[in-house]
N, C-alpha and C positions, 0 to 999 in steps of 0.2 A: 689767471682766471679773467674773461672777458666779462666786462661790466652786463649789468641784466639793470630790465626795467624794474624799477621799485616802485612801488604807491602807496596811496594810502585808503583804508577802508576802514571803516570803524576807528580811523587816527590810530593804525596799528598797524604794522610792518607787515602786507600780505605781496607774497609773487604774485604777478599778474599775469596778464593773459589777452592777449593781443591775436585776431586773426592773420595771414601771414603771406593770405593770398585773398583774391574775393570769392565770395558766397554770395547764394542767395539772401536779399533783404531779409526775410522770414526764417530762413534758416541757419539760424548763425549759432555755434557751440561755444560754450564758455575757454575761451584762451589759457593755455601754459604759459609759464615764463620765456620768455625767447628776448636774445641778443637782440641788444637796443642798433645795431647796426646794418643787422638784417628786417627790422621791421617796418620800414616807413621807407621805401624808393621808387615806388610809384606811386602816382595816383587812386591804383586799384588798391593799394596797401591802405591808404587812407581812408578811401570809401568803406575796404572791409572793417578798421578801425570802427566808423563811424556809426557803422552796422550792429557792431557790438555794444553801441552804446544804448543803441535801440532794442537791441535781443536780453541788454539786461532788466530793461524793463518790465518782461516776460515774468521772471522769478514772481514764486508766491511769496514773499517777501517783498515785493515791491509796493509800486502804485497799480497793480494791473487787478483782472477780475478775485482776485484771491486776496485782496487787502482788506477785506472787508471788518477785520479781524480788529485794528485800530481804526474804524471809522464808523462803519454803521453800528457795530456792534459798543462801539463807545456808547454810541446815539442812542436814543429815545426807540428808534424803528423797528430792530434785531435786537437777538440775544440769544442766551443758552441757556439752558434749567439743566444741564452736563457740568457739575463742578468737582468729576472724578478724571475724568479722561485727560489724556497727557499729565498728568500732577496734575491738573486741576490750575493748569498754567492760562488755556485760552481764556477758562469762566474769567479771570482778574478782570479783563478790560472792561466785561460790563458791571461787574460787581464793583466796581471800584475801589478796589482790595490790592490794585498792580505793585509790584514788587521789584525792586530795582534788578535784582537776580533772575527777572523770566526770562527764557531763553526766548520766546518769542518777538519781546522787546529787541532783543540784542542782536539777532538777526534783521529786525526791519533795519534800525539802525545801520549795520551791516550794509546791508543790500543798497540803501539809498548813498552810502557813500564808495561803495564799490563803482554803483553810477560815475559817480563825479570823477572818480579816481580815471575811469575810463575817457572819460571828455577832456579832462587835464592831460592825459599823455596826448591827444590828438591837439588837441591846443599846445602843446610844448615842440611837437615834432613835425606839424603841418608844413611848417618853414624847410623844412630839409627836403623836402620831395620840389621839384621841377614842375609847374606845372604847363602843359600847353593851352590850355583852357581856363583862362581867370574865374572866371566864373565857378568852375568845380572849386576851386579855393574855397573861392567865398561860400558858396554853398555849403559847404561842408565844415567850415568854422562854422554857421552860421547856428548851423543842426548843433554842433557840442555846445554849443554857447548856451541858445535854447534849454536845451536835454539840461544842463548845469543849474540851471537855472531852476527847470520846476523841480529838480532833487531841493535844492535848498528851499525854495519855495514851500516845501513839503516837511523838512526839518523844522524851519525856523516857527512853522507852526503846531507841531506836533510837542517840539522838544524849548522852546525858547531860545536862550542863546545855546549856539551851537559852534563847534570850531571849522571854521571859514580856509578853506584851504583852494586856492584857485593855480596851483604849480604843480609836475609830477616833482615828487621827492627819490633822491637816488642815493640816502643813505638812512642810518638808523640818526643819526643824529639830528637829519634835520626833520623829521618825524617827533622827536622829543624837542625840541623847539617850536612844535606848531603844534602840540597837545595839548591848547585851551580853547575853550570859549570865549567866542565873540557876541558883542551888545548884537542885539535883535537889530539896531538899527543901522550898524554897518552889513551886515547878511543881507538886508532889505536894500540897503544901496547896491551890493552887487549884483544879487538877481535884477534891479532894474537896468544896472549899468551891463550886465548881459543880453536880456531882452532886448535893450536898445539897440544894441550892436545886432544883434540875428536882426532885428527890424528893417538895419539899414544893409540888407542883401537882395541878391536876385533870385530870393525862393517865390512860388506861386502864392496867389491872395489864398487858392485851396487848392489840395492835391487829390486825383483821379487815378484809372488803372496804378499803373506799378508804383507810383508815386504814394498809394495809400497808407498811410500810418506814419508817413513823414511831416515834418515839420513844415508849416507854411503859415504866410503872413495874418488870414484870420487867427488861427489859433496863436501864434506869439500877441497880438490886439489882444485877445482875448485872457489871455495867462496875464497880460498886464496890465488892464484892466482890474482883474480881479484882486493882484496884487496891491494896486492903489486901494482898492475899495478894502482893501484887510489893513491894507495901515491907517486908512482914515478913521479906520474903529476901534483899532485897538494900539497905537502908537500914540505920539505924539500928537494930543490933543488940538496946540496949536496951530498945526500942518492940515489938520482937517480939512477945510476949504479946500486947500491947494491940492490936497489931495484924491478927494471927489471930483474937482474938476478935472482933473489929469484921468481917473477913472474913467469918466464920462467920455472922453476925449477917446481911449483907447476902445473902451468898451463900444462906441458909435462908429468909430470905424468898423470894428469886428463883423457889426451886425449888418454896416453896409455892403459889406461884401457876401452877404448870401446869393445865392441864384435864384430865390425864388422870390414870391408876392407877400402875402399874407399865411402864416403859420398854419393856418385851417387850409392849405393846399396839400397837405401832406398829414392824410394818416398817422395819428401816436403810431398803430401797429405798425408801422412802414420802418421806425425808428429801427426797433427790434427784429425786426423781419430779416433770416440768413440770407435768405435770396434776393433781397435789395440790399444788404449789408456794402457793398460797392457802386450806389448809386443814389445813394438815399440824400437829398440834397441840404439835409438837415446836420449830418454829421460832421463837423469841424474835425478832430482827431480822434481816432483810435488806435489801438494794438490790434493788429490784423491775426484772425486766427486761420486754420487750416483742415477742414472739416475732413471727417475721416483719416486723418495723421497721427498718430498712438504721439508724438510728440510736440505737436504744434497747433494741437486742435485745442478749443475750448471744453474743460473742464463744468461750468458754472450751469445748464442745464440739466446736466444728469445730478449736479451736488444739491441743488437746491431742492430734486424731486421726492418729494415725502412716499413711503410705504403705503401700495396698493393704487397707487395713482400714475398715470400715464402721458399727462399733459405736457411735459418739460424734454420725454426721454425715451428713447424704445430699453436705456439701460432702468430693469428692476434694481427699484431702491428697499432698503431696508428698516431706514432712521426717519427721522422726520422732515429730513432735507433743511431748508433753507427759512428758520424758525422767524416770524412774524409777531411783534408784540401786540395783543390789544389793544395798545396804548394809539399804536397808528392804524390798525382798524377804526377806530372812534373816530378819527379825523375827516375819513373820507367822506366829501358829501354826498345825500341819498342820490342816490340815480349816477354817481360820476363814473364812466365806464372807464376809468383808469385802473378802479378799482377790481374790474371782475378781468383785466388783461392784468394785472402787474401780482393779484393774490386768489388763492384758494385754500377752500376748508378740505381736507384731508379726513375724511370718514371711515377710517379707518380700525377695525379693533385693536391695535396699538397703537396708532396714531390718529387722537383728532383733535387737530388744533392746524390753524393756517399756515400757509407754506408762499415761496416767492416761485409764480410764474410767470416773470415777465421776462425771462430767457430761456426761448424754448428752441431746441433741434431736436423733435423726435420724427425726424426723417431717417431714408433709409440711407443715407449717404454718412449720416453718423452710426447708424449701427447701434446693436444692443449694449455695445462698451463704449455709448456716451461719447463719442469722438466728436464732438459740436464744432458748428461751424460758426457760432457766435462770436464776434470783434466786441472787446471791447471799447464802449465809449467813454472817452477822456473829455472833450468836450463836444455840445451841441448846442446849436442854435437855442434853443429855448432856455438853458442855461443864461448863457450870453443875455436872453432880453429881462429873464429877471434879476441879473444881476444891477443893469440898466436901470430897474425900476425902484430898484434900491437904493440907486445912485441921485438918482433922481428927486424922489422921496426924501432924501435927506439934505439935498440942495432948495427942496423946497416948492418941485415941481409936481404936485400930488397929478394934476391930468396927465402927464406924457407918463406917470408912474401907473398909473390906472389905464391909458390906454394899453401896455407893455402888458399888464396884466391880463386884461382883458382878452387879448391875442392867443392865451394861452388858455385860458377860460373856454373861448368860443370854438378852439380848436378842441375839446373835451366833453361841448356840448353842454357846457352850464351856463347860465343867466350870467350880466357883467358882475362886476364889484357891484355897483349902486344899485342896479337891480335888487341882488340875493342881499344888501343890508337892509333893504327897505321890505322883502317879505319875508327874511326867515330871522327871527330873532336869536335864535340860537347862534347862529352864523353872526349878528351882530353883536352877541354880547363877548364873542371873543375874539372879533376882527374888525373892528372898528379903527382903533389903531390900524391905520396903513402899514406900518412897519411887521405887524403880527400877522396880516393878510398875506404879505408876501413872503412869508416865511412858512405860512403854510400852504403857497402853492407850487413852494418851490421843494417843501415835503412832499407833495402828492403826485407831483409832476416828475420829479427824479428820485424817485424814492428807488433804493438798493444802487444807487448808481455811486455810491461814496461821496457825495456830499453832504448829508444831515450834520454831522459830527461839525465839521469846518462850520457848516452854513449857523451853528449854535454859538461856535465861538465867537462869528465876528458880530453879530447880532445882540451879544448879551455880553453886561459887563461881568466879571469874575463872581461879584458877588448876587446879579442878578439870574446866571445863570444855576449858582446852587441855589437859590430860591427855587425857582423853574423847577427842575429836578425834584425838587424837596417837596412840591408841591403836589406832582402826581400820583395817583393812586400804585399803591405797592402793587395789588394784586392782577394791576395790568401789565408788570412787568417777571411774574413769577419768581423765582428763588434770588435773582442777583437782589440783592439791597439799597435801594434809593435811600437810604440814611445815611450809606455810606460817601456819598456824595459828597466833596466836601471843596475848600477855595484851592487845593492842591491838586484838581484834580483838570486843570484849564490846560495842565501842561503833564505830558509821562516824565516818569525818573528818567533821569541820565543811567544807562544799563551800568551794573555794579563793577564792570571790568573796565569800565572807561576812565570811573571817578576813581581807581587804584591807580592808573598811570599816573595821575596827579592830582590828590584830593582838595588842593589848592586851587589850582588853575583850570578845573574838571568838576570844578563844584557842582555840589548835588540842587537839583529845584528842591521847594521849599515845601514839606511836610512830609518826604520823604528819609 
């Protein structure tokens, strides 16, 4: 029997799946197991590889628009008053009730290290192909290295320590020897020591036409930026310093490489807009969709359209689509027109209660069956300046933190910071603290985009964040339970099938 490629995903013996010739960027199918001899001999072989790393991004199970499931709905923003549907498995994550056995868990899980698994074989097998072009090499290590990096990226904060595996694996055994977890702070050293390496290639500062959805030097600035700024708040205390400044450092590159002027050059709506979706100068990285494609189109505007409403979809919904807490209605300030583009009330006789419109294709080119031509955004400019402003802020530079803000502010059409504290009291009595201002404008400004949930963690310490929680009103949140809140809840269980490989070295997080 000729050897096959083996990986690892979920730290469990899965056949993989490798393209075998090249595809289109965007359309790439999940790979069968195929002869590790015949996979990797040309360069087209590698690219298709490479491609695959990026189409598994796709999965609802990933990071892409269908995550929302471990993020926002973790968060304060979404949620669900559904605690029958599927077992009553998705209600867990905002109920904070989650259970090592959800299969939803296990899957995300799954998925994210199916990723990696994918990036390790092209990392293992790159060297065997000839290349005539150095450059595609590197290019294309550059992309796995990346891609590898924000999956961990993506573990090590969801789940803690995590098992760290950077080789394809080609037997059962050595699968069962690399079935534990690693400290948080060696995972953190190799998504930097990743990112570094992609940093130092010949990818573009940002990618255009065909290039879009691929990896390029803003965006790795920016991923590691953001990286520093999570370990200076929630790591190793005495690294702090060093660690902000290295933020600062990447994070300022990031932002120098925009194309444009001043933030207020470019329409919010522009952000979201299908028909600027490939030229919007604001977008760092997305997941490219495919409007009108029964499989590569964007899903997220017809899901999110609530019953009797039209704004998101020509597809008739029936649910209440894309569920809105009052908790982040309250937040938005009077007159901030983020609010009347990103939410609406649903008046409906079965449904009224708010809904998310801030992804909308109800154009004829998606059609009644919702085939959206919406990209998802992974990162964008204004992200990037608030993170900036955080960094900032915590180094001690409240003006350049307050100018970053302000950029965002003026592009939304509100008064600055010092303006709105000196006339609206309200607004000062819970954003005076600079650190709680910028937390709420980077709610109001990326809200449904999958950061809230993150943007909490690194913001608040364990025990200040079940305060937070604890503190708000139940009845802005409907049926999930804010009591249930608790110091175990910073991190999900390790899924129940993992901590059976080795209840030792698979150890479970704590209160679970």
């Amino acid at each position: 029997m000729k050897k096959k490629i083996i990986l690892i995903a979920s730290v469990a013996l899965l056949a993989s799946a490798m393209p075998s010739c090249k595809k289109d960027f965007l359309e790439q199918t999940d790979p069968n197991a195929i002869e590790l001899g015949t996979s990797f001999r040309s360069p087209d072989d590698v690219l298709a590889a490479v491609n695959g790393i990026y189409q598994s991004l796709r999965s609802s199970n990933n990071i892409g628009e269908n995550s929302g499931l471990w993020t926002d709905e973790r968060s304060d923003d979404t949620g669900r008053n559904d605690n029958q549907s599927n077992a009553g498995e998705p209600f867990q994550f905002g109920d904070f009730s989650l259970l090592p056995s959800n299969t939803y868990l296990k899957s995300h899980w799954v998925s994210l290290y199916s990723t990696i698994s994918r990036a390790n074989i092209v990392l293992a097998n790159i060297d065997r192909v000839t290349f005539a072009d150095a450059n595609l090499k590197q290019q294309y290590t550059a992309e796995a290295k990346f891609l590898r990096a924000v999956m961990y990226f993506e573990l090590v904060k969801t789940w803690g320590d995590v098992p760290l595996v950077t080789k394809q694996f080609k037997s059962a055994d050595e699968v069962s020897e690399n079935t534990f977890r690693e400290k948080q702070a060696l995972v953190y050293a190799q998504i930097v020591t990743d990112l570094k390496d992609a940093l130092a290639s010949n990818l573009p500062n940002l990618q255009s036409g065909a290039g879009l959805g691929r990896a390029s030097k803003a965006a790795i600035n920016a991923t590691l930026g953001q990286v520093y700024l999570t370990m200076a708040t929630t790591q190793d205390p005495a690294a702090r310093t060093a660690n902000l400044n290295d933020a600062k450092t990447y994070l300022t590159t990031a932002y120098g490489m925009r194309t444009f002027g001043a933030l207020t050059t470019i329409p919010y709506t522009d952000v979201f807009d299908v028909t600027k979706k490939a030229t919007c100068p604001e977008i760092i990285w997305q997941i490219v969709n495919k409007q009108g494609d029964p499989t590569y189109s964007s899903s997220i505007a017809a899901n999110n359209q609530a019953k009797g409403e039209t704004i998101n979809s020509l597809k008739p919904a029936s649910g209440s689509g894309g569920n809105v807490t009052p908790d982040l209605i309250k937040e938005y300030e009077a007159g901030d027109p983020r609010m009347a583009f990103s939410v609406k009330f649903a008046n409906d006789p079965i449904v009224k209660d708010y809904f998310i419109t801030k992804f909308r294709d109800a154009s004829a080119g998606a059609s009644n069956l919702g085939y959206g031509g919406n990209d998802w955004i992974l990162i964008r400019f204004a992200d990037v300046m608030l993170m900036l402003a955080e960094v900032n802020n915590y180094l001690g530079d409240r003006t350049g933190a307050i100018a970053l803000v302000d950029q965002v502010r003026a592009r939304a059409g509100l008064a600055s910071y010092a303006a709105t504290l000196a006339a609206n009291p309200t607004y000062a009595a819970k954003y005076t603290d600079l650190r709680l201002a910028i937390l709420h404008e980077r709610r109001i400004e990326l809200a449904f985009e999958h950061h809230r949930w993150f943007d909490l963690l690194r913001t608040f310490s364990t025990d200040e964040l079940v305060a937070y929680f604890r503190a708000k009103s139940q009845a802005d949140f409907g049926i999930p339970k804010l009591a249930n809140f608790a110091t175990k809840d910073r991190y999900f269980p390790i899924p129940f099938d993992e901590v059976k490989l080795n209840p030792e070295k698979m150890y479970q997080n704590p209160g679970y």
